[in-house]
C-alpha angles and dihedrals in degrees: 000000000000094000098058082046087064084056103056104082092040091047083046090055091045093050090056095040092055087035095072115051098161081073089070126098143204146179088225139056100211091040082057090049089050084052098057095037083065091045100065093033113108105214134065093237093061096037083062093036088060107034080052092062071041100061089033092057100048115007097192086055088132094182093046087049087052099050088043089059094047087048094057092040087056083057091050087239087133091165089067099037091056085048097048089035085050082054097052101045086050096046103086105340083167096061097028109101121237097255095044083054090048094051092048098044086048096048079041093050095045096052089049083058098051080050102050097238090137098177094048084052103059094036086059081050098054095035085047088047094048092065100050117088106192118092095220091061103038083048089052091049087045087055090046089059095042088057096051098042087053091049092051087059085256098135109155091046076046101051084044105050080050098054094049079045102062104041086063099065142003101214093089108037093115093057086043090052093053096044092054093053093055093051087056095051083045092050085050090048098054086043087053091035100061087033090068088036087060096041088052103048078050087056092236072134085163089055096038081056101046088052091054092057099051081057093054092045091057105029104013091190097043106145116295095333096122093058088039087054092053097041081051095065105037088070098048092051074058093054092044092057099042089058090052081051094049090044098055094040092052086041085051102053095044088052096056082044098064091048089262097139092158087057097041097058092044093052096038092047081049086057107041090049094049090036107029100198107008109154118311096321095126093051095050089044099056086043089054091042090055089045095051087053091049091051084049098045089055091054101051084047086057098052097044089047094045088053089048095058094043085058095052098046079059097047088228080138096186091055080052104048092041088049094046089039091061099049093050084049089060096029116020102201098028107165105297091331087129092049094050091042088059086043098049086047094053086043085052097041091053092066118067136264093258095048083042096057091039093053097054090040090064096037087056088051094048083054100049093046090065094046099255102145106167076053097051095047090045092052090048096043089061096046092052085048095053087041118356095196099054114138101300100323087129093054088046088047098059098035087059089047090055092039088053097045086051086050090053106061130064113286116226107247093249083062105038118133124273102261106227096270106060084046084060090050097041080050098047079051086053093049092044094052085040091236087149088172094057091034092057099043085064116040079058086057082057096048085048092057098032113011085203113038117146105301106326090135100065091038092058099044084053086045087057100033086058101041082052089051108033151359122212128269096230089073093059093037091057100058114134129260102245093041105120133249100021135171092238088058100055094044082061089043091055090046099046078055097053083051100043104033111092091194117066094178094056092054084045083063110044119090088218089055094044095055104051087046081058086053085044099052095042089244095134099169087048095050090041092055089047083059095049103054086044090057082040088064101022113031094162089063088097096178092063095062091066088054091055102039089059095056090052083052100046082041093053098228123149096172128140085270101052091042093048082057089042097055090050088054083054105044094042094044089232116180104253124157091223108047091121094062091044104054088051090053087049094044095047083052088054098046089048087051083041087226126182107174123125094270100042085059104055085043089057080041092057088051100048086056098043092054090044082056087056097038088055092046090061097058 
């Protein structure tokens, strides 16, 4: 707004001077008809068109040069109207008046200034001003030429155009004052200004932005500080992130220096993905990663040699062969692997077909009862291949197959594994029902997934102390009403005697009597020591081995004696409602001897079903 109010007078003057066409004056008539011609057309076109006939006509025509310059100025053609506004002012300066000449001079300066001709400009200003002699106006022009110097970065020429300017005239302090404190704020922004510019080619980049800052808070459009600013901090987010880089790859390399593989990898693959290529890091990464699987790879050697070697000291020759197999399958020429491979074959070729597919039978089953699938399949498959029709290695065969293809594709969520931790609560529930056999089965299942989780060593060994030891009493308890012989049954036996029976003395004296008094009773080591001086005497009486294996069983007792019982229940298929649980008792016996003979090995049979009978039952 103050700078249309400098044009108002100027505009005033312009408005009369065009206003009266009968003041100009030319050398020639027609060249005066042209002119005013120019003077009542409408468009800008015209207007040229004329005032050029015009010009022809009479070059000296200063009014028709002026309003050809205006003309072409109206049409923003600012390179013609100086031309034509030059011409004017030069025609007849000695018989121009001095307002016709102002008003020239000003319309001359302003197109210079569209133009950037700064100097010219400025010259047109002072020359325009000169020939003013009122104070108001030559103050006002003064003001014009201290703001442009001041807009051109010209602050001292500036300060001091203002300065002359406001001690001519009082109309415009207020526009002077406000001019010369602008000039200051300017003179502390360039201070501030280089300032930054030398603190950042000295790469103080935090100080060179602080001072900018300080620059955008006072004048927000000062010059280019809002893309310094930006460029500013684009370099120190680099530098920020230089100096993380610098910090993990020298984490990195302290930690492979200090034998930390696992951490190395980890710090160097952190690197490489945030930094892409910064120094050798790659290649320092690929050469730790090698080295970590090394480290791994060795391990594992270690712990499949040493197994090896367990299993030959022991002369179990399949164990052996499949342990030093598996470390010349990851390292080809591992210490003497080779020579104790050939070792552990003759052992095993010295003993006969039979022993051989036995061994690896049970050794399949051991597998398979500790959930080691890929072991299992590889012991079977032996077997099928030394004798394919041996017991029901065929059938075993193909249900691991199809276990192990369900295993490996993706499981829908509802049926995703127990994370560990759900395997240790569902264990803690087993232990506190006293169910050993299920505890046990799956705090393996715990060891298997994280060797050291809580304290999943201490419960197992508990979970197998106790299987060894007891059973517990529910399982005998829940045996159903028409199982026979029960002990239910015998308990109504002994009291229909004690009804029927007209002499008491005779049923006192009959072991038979005797012992179901002592069920009756509750007295269980009693009656079990009643049966088994009845089976001592008479072995053949076979009704009489499920009682008393189920007394064993409700008693908790796995010694010699009660094996020796439960093997008989086995070997002659008698009805028992805890067969299960016995032949677990006997097969666990079995494992513990390491036993392969025929019977061991139905025995381990009869337990792998059994425990495919409870494992379908719980889906």
């Amino acid at each position: 707004m103050k700078n249309v109010r400098i044009f108002f007078p100027c505009l005033a003057l312009l408005l009369s001077l065009a206003a009266r066409p009968a003041a100009a004056q030319a050398q020639n008539a027609q060249a005066m008809n042209w002119f005013n011609l120019g003077m009542n057309e409408k468009t800008a076109d015209k207007k040229i068109a004329a005032y050029q006939k015009a010009v022809e006509l009479d070059p000296q025509f200063v009014e028709a040069l002026y309003n050809l310059g205006l003309a072409y100025k109206q049409q923003q053609d600012y390179r013609s109207a100086a031309q034509y506004l030059l011409r004017a002012y030069q025609a007849r300066p000695d018989k121009t008046k001095g307002d016709t000449q102002f008003q020239i001079l000003y319309e001359l300066a302003a197109s210079y200034k569209k133009l950037g001709r700064t100097e010219d400009y400025m010259e047109a200003i002072r020359a325009a001003k000169d020939l003013r002699a009122d104070a108001a106006m030559k103050s006002r022009l003064q003001l014009e030429l201290g703001r442009f110097l001041y807009e051109q970065g010209r602050l001292e020429e500036a300060e001091s155009e203002l300065q002359a300017g406001r001690q001519m005239s009082v109309a415009n302090s207020g526009e002077f004052a406000d001019m010369i404190q602008k000039i200051e704020l300017a003179r502390e922004a360039q201070a501030l200004y280089e300032a930054a510019h030398k603190a950042a080619a000295g790469g103080e980049l935090r100080q060179a932005r602080a001072l900018l800052e300080q620059i955008q808070a006072k004048q927000p459009g000062y010059k280019d500080t809002a893309a310094k600013l930006t460029e500013l901090n684009e370099k120190l987010e680099g530098e920020s992130k230089k100096q993380s880089f610098a910090l993990l790859y020298e984490q990195a390399q302290k930690y492979a220096a200090a034998g930390n593989l696992e951490m190395a990898v980890a710090t160097y693959e952190s690197l490489v993905q945030q930094a892409g290529v910064y120094k050798d890091a790659r290649s320092k990464f690929q050469a730790a990663r090698q080295q970590l699987e090394q480290k791994q790879l060795e391990a594992k050697l270690e712990a499949e040699y040493a197994n090896g070697m367990s299993a030959l000291r022991s002369n179990d020759w399949t164990r052996a062969i499949l342990a030093f197999e598996k470390t010349l399958e990851w390292d080809r020429n591992y210490r003497d692997a080779r020579k104790r491979l050939t070792e552990a074959q003759n052992g095993l070729n010295r003993e006969s077909t039979e022993t051989i597919v036995t061994r690896y039978y049970a050794e399949g089953v051991r597998a398979r009862s500790r959930d080691d699938l890929g072991g299992a399949l590889a012991a079977f498959e032996k077997v099928r291949r030394l004798n394919p029709n041996y017991r029901n290695v065929a059938a075993l065969i193909t249900e691991l197959e199809n276990t192990l293809a369900q295993q490996s594709q993706p499981a829908p969520p509802a049926a995703a594994p127990a994370s560990t931790d759900s395997l240790y609560q569902q264990a803690l529930a087993f232990i506190e029902k006293q169910d050993w056999m299920q505890a046990a089965v799956t705090l393996e299942k715990v060891q298997l997934l994280q060797p050291n989780y809580r304290d999943v060593v201490d419960r197992l060994a508990l979970a197998r102390t106790n299987l060894n030891r007891a059973t517990p009493a529910a399982q005998v308890a829940q045996a159903p009403e028409n199982d026979e012989p029960s002990t239910t049954a015998y308990l109504g036996s002994a009291l229909a005697a004690l009804i029927l029976l007209p002499l008491v003395g005779l049923m006192v004296f009959s072991p038979i009597a005797r012992a179901r008094l002592h069920l009756m009773r509750g007295d269980y080591v009693a009656a079990a020591a009643s049966y088994e001086r009845i089976l001592e005497r008479h072995p053949n009486r076979a009704k009489f081995y499920p009682i008393l294996a189920d007394l064993y069983m409700l008693m908790g007792r796995h010694d010699e004696k009660a094996l020796k019982i439960f093997k008989v229940i086995l070997q002659l298929n008698l009805a028992t409602k805890h067969r299960d649980a016995i032949n677990a008792v006997v097969a666990e016996n079995f494992l513990t001897e390491g036993r392969t003979d025929s019977d061991a090995i139905e025995v381990l049979e009869s337990a792998l079903q059994a425990e495919r009978r409870k494992q379908s039952s719980r889906i």
